[in-house]
C-alpha positions in Angstrom: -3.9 30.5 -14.0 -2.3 27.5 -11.2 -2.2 23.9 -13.0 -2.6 20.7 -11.1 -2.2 17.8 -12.2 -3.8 14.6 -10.5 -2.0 11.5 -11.1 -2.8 7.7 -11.6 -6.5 8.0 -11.1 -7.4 4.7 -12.0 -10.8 4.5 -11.4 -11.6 8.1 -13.3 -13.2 9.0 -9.6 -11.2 11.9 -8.4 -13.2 14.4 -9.2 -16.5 12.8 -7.8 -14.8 12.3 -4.8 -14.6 16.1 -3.5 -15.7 19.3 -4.4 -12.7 20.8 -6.6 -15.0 23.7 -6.7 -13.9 24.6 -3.4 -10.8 25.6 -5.7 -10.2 29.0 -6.6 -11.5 30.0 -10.1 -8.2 30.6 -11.7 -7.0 26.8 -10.5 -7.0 24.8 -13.5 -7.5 20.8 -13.0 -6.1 18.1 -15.4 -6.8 14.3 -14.2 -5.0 11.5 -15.9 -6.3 8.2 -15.9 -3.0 6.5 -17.0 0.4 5.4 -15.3 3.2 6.8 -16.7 6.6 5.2 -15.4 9.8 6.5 -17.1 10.8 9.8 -15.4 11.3 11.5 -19.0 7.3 10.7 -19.9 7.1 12.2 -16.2 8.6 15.5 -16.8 7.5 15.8 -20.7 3.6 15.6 -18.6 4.4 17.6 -16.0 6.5 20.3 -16.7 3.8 23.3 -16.8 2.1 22.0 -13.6 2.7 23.8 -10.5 0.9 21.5 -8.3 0.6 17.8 -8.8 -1.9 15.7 -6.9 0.1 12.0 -6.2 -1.9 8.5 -5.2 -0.1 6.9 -2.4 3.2 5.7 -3.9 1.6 5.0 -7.5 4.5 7.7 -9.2 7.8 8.0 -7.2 9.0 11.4 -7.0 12.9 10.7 -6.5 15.4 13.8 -7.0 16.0 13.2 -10.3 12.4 13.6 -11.3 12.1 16.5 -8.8 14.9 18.7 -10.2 13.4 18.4 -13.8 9.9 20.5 -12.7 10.7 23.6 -12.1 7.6 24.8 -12.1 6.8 22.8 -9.2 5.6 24.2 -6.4 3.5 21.6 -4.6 3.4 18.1 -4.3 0.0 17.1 -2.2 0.0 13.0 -1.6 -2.6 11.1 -0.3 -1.5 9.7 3.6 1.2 10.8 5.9 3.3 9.5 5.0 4.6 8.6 1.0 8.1 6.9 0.7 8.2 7.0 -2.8 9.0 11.1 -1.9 12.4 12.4 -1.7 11.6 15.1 1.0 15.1 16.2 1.3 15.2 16.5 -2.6 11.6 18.3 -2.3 13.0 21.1 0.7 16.2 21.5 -1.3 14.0 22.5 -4.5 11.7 24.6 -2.3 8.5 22.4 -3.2 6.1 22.1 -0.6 5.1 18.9 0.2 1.7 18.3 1.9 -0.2 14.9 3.1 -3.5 13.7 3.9 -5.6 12.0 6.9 -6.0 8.2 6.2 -8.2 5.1 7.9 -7.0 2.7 10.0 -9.2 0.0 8.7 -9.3 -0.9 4.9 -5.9 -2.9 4.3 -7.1 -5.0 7.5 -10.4 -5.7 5.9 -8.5 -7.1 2.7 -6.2 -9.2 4.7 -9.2 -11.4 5.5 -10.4 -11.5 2.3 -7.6 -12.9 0.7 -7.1 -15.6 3.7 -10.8 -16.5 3.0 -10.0 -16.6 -0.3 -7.0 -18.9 -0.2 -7.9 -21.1 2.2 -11.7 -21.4 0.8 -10.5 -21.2 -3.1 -13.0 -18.7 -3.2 -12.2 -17.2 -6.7 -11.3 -21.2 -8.2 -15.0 -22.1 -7.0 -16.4 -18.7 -8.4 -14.7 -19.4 -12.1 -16.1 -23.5 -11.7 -19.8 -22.3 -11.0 -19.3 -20.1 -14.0 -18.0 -22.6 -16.6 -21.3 -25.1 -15.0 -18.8 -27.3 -12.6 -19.6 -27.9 -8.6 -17.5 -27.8 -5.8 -14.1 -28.8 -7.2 -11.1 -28.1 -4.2 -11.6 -29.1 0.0 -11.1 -25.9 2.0 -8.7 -25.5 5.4 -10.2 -23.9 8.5 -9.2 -21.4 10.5 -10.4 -22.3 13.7 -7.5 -23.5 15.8 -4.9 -22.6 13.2 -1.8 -20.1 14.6 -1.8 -16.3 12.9 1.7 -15.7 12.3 1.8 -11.6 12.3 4.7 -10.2 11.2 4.7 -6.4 13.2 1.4 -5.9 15.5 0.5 -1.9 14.8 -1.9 -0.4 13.9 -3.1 -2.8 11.5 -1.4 -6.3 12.4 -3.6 -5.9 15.5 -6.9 -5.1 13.8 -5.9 -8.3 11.7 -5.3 -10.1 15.4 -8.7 -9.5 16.5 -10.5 -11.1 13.9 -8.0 -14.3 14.1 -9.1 -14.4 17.9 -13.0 -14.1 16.5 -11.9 -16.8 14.5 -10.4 -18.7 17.6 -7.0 -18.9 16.2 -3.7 -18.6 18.4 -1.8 -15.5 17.4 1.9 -14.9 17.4 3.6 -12.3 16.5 7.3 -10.5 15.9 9.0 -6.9 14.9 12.2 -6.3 16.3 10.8 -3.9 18.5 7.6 -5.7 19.9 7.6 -6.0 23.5 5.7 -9.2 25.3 3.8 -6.8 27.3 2.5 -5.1 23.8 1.8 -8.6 22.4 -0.3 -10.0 25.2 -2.4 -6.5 24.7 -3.6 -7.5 21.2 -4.2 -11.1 22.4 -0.8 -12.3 20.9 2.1 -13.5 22.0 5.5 -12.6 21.6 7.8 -15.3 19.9 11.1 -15.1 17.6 11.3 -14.2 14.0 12.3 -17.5 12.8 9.4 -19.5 15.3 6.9 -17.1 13.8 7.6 -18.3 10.4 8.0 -22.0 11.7 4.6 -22.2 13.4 2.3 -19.7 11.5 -0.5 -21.8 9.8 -1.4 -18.1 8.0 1.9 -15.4 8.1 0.5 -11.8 7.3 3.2 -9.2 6.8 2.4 -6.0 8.1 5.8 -3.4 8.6 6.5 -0.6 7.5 8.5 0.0 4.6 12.1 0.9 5.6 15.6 0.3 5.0 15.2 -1.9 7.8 12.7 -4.2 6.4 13.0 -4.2 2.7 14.2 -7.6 1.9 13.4 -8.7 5.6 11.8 -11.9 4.7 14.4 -14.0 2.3 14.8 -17.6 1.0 15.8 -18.7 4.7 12.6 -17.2 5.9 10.2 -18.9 3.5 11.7 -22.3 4.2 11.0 -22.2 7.7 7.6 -22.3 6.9 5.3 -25.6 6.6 4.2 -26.6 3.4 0.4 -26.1 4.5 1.2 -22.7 5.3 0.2 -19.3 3.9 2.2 -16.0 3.5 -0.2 -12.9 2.7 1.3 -9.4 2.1 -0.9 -6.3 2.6 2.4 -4.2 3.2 4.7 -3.1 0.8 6.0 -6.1 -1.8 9.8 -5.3 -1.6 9.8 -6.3 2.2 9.2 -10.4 0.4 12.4 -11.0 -1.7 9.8 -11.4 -4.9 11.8 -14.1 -6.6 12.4 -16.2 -3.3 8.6 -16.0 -3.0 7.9 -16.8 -6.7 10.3 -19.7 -5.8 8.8 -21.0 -3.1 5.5 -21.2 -4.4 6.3 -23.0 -7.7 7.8 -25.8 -5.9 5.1 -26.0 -3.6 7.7 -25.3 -0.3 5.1 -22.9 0.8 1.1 -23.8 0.2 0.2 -20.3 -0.9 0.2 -16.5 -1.1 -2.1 -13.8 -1.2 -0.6 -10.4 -2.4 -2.0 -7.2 -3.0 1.6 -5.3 -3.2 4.4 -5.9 -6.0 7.7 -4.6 -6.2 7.0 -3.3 -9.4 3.1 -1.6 -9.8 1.3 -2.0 -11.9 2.2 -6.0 -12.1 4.2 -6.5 -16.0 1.7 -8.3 -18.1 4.8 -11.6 -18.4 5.0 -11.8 -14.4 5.1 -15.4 -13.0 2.9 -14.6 -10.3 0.2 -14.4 -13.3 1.2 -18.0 -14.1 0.8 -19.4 -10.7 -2.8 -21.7 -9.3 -1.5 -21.2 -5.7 -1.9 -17.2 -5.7 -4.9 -14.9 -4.8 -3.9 -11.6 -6.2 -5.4 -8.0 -5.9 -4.2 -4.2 -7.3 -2.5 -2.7 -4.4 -6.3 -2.0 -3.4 -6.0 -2.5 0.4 -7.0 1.6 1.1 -8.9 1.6 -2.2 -12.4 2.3 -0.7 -15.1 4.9 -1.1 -14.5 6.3 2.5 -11.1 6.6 1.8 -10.9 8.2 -1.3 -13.5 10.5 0.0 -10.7 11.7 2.6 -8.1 11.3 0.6 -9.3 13.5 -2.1 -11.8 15.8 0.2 -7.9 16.3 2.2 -6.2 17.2 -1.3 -8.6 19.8 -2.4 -8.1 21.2 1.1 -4.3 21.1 0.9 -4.2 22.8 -2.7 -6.7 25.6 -1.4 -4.6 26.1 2.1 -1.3 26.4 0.3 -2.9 29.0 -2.3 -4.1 30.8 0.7 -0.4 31.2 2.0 -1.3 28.8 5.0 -0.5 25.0 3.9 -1.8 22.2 5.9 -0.2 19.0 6.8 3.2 19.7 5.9 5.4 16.3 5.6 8.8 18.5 5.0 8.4 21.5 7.5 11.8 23.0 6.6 9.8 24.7 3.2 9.2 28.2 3.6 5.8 28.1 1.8 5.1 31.8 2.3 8.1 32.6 0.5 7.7 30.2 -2.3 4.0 30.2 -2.7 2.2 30.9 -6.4 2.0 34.6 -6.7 -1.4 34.9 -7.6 
């Protein structure tokens, strides 16, 4: 009998989401619904499981939660990329660690929703009509406002396009953004600290690294105008969290929309949950049915390859899977 374990399914959907029958019979599937944080609940869970099935970067598998699961064989997460995974740690131990195709488009699609949403007060209006009031709050346009974009890949330029639909001026930075790139994506180039002075609506889309995390500080946020809007589709530690909780108390900034955290799931006593000049979402930017569909479709496929001796998608290539799969 093989165990696997599939982690942090929020939505109870996993196993509508593929056919885990595709599995061999003696593969044993456990789902749980629940996060668990604290890497001794972690191991007390997991310890009999030679495969786990991870959600993005919902449960960080760091060495020191590694090196406790020795029955661990197998650590499929959804993407290509997860960096909430020690690989090193992961080779060292022998585990096999094995990815998943993504879209491009999802997290884009939510950016615009939570601009419309601030600068409409689309959820205030929604909770008025509710409790019987009418139009309460003035909106701001978008038309002839300037996109700030902080990093112009693969999904800071989907976001462009739409701010061009929208006939806004885009600008846009990332230490390695070249003018030529810019001006492809209908932007242009400018310096970190203009972006953040002239954006009317700054959307923050890098990569986390040990080059960005903390990128965007106190400094940052008081370049901006007043009237202006930060959203954050990315990863939350790139935003210093309490220079942002900060700004937007004292009203430095005009508002934020955020669907990452440093901390996920968001503690219940978090200002963010106290402020009026927030539009927040669950870290749902890739949380659609198309996605999970891949993501999970991609998972059952990883387990089954890996099983067969011939793993897919390997993220940490110096494994010798062969030699370290489940005798079976």
């Amino acid at each position: 009998m093989v165990k696997v374990a599939v982690l942090d399914d929020y939505q109870d959907v996993a196993l509508k989401m593929a056919d885990w029958g595709a599995l061999p019979d003696d593969a044993e599937v456990q789902v749980f619904k629940d996060h668990l944080s604290g890497v001794g609940d972690l191991v007390e869970r997991l310890r009999d499981f030679e495969i786990v099935a991870c959600m993005r970067e919902r449960t960080p598998f760091q060495r020191d939660l590694l090196s406790q699961l020795p029955n661990l064989r197998l650590l499929v997460t959804t993407g290509l990329g997860n960096a909430a995974i020690d690989l090193d740690a992961a080779t060292g131990l022998g585990i096999v660690v094995c990815g998943t195709n993504g879209r491009g488009y999802p997290t884009a699609e939510l950016t615009w929703g939570l601009i419309l949403s601030l600068l409409r007060h689309i959820p205030r209006e929604h909770d008025a009509i509710q409790r019987g009031l009418w139009q309460t709050t003035v909106g701001e346009d978008l038309n002839g406002k300037t996109l700030g974009l902080l990093g112009l890949g693969r999904l800071g330029s989907r976001v462009a396009a739409v701010g061009l639909a929208f006939e806004m001026s885009v600008i846009a930075w990332s230490q390695n953004l070249t003018a030529d790139t810019a001006a492809r994506h209908g932007a242009a180039l400018v310096s970190r600290d203009e972006l953040f002075a002239r954006s009317d609506v700054l959307s923050v889309h890098l990569v986390l690294s040990d080059r960005t995390r903390g990128l965007v500080t106190a400094r940052e946020l008081g370049l901006m105008k007043p009237t202006a809007f930060l959203i954050n589709t990315s990863r939350g530690p790139i935003v210093e969290e309490p220079a942002l909780v900060d700004a937007l108390r004292s009203r430095s900034i005009a508002g934020a929309g955020l669907d990452v955290f440093d901390e996920e799931p968001l503690s219940p006593d978090h200002p963010f949950r106290e402020l009026d000049n927030v539009v927040l979402t669950p870290h749902v930017g890739y949380v659609t049915r198309a996605t999970y569909e891949l993501f999970f479709e991609h998972t059952v496929q990883g387990i089954a390859s890996y099983l067969a001796g011939t793993p897919v998608r390997v993220l940490n290539p110096p494994v010798l899977p062969n030699a370290r799969r489940l005798e079976r």
